[in-house]
Every structure is written in structure tokens, then in C-alpha cells.
C-alpha positions as CSV (number, residue, x, y, z in Angstrom):
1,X,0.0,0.0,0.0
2,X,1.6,3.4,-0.8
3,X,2.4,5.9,1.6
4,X,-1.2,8.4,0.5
5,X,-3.1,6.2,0.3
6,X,-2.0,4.6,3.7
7,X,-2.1,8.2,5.1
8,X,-5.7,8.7,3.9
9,X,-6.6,5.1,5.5
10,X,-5.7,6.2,8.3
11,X,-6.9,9.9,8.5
12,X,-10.6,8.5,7.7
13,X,-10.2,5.5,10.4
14,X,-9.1,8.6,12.9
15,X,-11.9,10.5,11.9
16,X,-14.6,7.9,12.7
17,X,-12.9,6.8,15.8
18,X,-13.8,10.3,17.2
19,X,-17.0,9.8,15.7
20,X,-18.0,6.8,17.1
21,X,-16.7,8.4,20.9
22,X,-19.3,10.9,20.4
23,X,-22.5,9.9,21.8
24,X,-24.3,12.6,20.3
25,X,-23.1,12.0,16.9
26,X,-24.3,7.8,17.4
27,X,-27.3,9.0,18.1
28,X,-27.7,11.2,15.0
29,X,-26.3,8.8,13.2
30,X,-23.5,10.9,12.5
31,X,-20.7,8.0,12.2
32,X,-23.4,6.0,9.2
33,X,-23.4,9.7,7.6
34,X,-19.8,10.2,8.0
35,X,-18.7,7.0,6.2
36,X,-22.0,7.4,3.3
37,X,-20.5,10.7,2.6
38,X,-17.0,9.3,2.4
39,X,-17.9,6.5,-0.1
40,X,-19.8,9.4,-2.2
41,X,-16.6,11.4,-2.4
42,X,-14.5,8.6,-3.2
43,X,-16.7,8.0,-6.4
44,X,-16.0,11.5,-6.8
45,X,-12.5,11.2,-6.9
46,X,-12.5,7.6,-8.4
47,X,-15.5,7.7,-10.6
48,X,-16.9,4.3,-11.8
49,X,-16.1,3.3,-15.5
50,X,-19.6,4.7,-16.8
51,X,-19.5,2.3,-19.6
52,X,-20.3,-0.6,-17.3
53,X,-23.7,-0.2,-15.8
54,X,-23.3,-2.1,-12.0
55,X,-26.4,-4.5,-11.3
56,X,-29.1,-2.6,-9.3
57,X,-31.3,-4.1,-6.7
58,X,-35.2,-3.4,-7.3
59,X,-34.8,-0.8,-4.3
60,X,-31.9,1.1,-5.4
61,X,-34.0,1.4,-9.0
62,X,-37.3,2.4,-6.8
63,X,-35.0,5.2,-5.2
64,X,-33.6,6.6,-8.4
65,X,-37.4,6.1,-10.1
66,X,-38.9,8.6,-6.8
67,X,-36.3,10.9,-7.2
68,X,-35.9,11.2,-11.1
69,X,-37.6,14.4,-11.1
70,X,-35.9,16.2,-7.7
71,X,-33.2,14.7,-7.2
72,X,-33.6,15.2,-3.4
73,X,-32.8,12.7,-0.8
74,X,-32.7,13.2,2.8
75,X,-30.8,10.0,5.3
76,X,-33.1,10.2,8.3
77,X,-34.4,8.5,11.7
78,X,-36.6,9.3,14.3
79,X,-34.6,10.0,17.2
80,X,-38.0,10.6,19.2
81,X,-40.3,7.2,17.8
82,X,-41.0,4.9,20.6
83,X,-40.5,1.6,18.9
84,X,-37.1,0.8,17.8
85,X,-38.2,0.3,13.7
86,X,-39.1,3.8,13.9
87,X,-35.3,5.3,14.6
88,X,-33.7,3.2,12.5
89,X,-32.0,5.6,9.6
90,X,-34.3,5.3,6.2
91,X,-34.4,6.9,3.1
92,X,-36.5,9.6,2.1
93,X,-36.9,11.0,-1.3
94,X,-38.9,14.8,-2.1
95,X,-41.0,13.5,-5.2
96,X,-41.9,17.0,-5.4
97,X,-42.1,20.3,-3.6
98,X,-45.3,18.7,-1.1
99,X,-44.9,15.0,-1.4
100,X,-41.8,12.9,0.1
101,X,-41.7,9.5,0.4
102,X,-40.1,7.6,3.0
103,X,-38.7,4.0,2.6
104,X,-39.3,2.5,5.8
105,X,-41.5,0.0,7.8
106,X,-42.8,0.0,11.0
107,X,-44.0,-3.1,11.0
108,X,-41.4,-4.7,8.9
109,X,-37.6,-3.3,9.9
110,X,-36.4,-5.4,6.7
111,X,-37.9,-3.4,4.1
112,X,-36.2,-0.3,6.0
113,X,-32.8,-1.9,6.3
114,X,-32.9,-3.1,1.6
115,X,-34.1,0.4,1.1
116,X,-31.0,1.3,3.1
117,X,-28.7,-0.9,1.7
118,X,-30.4,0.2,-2.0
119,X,-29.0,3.6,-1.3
120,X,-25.8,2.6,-0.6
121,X,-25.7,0.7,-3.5
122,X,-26.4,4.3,-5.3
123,X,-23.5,5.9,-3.2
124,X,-20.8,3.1,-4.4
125,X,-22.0,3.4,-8.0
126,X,-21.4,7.1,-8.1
127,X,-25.1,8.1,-8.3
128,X,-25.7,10.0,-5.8
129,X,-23.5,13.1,-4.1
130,X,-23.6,14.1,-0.9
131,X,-24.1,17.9,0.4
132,X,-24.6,18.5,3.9
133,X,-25.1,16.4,6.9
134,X,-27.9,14.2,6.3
135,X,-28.8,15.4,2.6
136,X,-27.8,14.3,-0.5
137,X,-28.9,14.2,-4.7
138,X,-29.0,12.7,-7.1
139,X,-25.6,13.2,-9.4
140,X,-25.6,13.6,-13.2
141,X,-25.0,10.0,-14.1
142,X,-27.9,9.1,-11.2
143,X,-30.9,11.1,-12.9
144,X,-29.9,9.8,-16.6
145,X,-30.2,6.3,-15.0
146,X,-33.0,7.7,-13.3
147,X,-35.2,8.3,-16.2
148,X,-34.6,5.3,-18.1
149,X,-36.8,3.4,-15.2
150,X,-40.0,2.4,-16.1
151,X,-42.3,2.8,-13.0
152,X,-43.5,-0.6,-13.6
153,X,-40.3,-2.1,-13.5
154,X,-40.2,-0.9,-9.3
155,X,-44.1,-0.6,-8.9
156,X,-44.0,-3.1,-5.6
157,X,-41.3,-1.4,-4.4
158,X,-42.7,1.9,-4.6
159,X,-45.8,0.4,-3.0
160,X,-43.7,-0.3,0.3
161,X,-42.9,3.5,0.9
162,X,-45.0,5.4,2.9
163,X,-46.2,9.1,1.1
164,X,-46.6,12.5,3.3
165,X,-46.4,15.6,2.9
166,X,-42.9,17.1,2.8
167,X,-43.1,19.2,6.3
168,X,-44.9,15.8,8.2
169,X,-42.5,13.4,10.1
């Protein structure tokens, strides 16, 4: 391993130790947000070969299909929810200026935790930029994917998300 890149291994693996000492930041999630963001600059820096389109799940295509128009995507929990589905970080697209959706399940934390792990999918394929604390967008190459989806193709997933107005919670 050469001597940057060792450097920058272990800046970052500095960095999230503090992180993790923080119990503030745990319970904002700050140390999940810290290391999304880091995989988002590194595709950035190191941009996947755009020629080769990476293998999607259905939720990572449901995502990009909600936000094709926006763009907007906030990672979020509920610090204050009394059952433990409730806090668990989801994704949450703006459809449009009133409507967001949120990928989550009360009922069943394993639709929560694919939608989840269908957004970091977007984050390692360079779809998706982050901006500040727990907001991110769509990048370029994520909204041309974004409208070649077919809302059929993620209809059942889309079905799973629950729809409020952007200002509920």
C-alpha cells in the first residue's frame, strides 16, 4: 500500500474513531453519515467506469425512479419514535415540492434496512453526491439512469414506501 493512500486510510479510520466516541453523533447517526459521505466522495475522486452499468437491486432502481424528477434525498431516523423500527435511519426521497416519500416500515424493519442498503448501492455506484449532513442528490449520471426506469419495472417497491407531505414526520 503506498504511503497516501496509507495516510488517507488512516486519517478517515481517525476520523470515525472520534466519531463513534461521540454519543451525540451515534445518536444522530453521525458516524453512518460520515462514512456514506466518504464512499460518495471517493466516487467522486475515483469515478466508476460509466461504460459498465453495475447491477441494481429493485430498491436502489425504486429510489432513483422517486427521485428522477428532484433529485432530493434526505438520510433520516426518528430519534424521538417509541418503537425501535421507527429510529432506524431510512431513506427519504422529495418526489416534489409537497410530497416525500419515506422508505421505511414500522412493522417490517427489513424493508427499512434493503431500502438502506439500496442507497448505498447508489452511493458506491457514483449516483448519488452528498451535500450537507444528512442530505444528499442525485448526481448527473444518477438522474440519466434515473429516467430510463420504467415505474413498472419498481411498482412493488414503490408500493412499500409510505407518502406524506414534505413538512410531516
Amino acid at each position: 500500500m503506498n504511503g497516501r493512500i496509507k495516510s488517507n486510510l488512516e486519517a478517515a479510520q481517525s476520523f470515525h474513531g472520534e466519531m463513534a466516541a461521540s454519543w451525540e453523533a451515534l445518536g444522530s447517526g453521525g458516524p453512518t453519515l460520515a462514512a456514506l459521505a466518504a464512499v460518495c466522495a471517493r466516487a467522486i475522486v475515483h469515478p466508476p467506469a460509466e461504460p459498465t452499468e453495475p447491477e441494481l437491486s429493485k430498491e436502489s432502481l425504486a429510489i432513483l425512479f422517486a427521485a428522477r424528477n428532484r433529485g432530493v434525498i434526505e438520510v433520516r431516523g426518528v430519534r424521538t419514535a417509541f418503537e425501535a423500527p421507527g429510529r432506524l435511519l431510512a431513506i427519504y426521497v422529495e418526489e416534489d415540492e409537497n410530497r416525500t416519500i419515506a422508505f421505511r416500515s414500522q412493522t417490517e424493519p427489513e424493508i427499512t434496512v434493503r431500502f438502506f442498503d439500496g442507497f448505498c448501492q447508489l452511493c458506491r455506484a457514483g449516483m448519488v453526491l452528498h451535500h450537507l449532513h444528512r442530505d444528499f442528490t442525485l448526481s448527473r449520471l444518477g438522474f440519466e439512469r434515473a429516467r430510463t426506469i420504467a415505474r413498472e419495472e419498481v411498482a412493488r417497491e414503490l408500493e412499500q414506501a409510505t407518502e406524506f407531505g414534505l413538512h410531516d414526520s
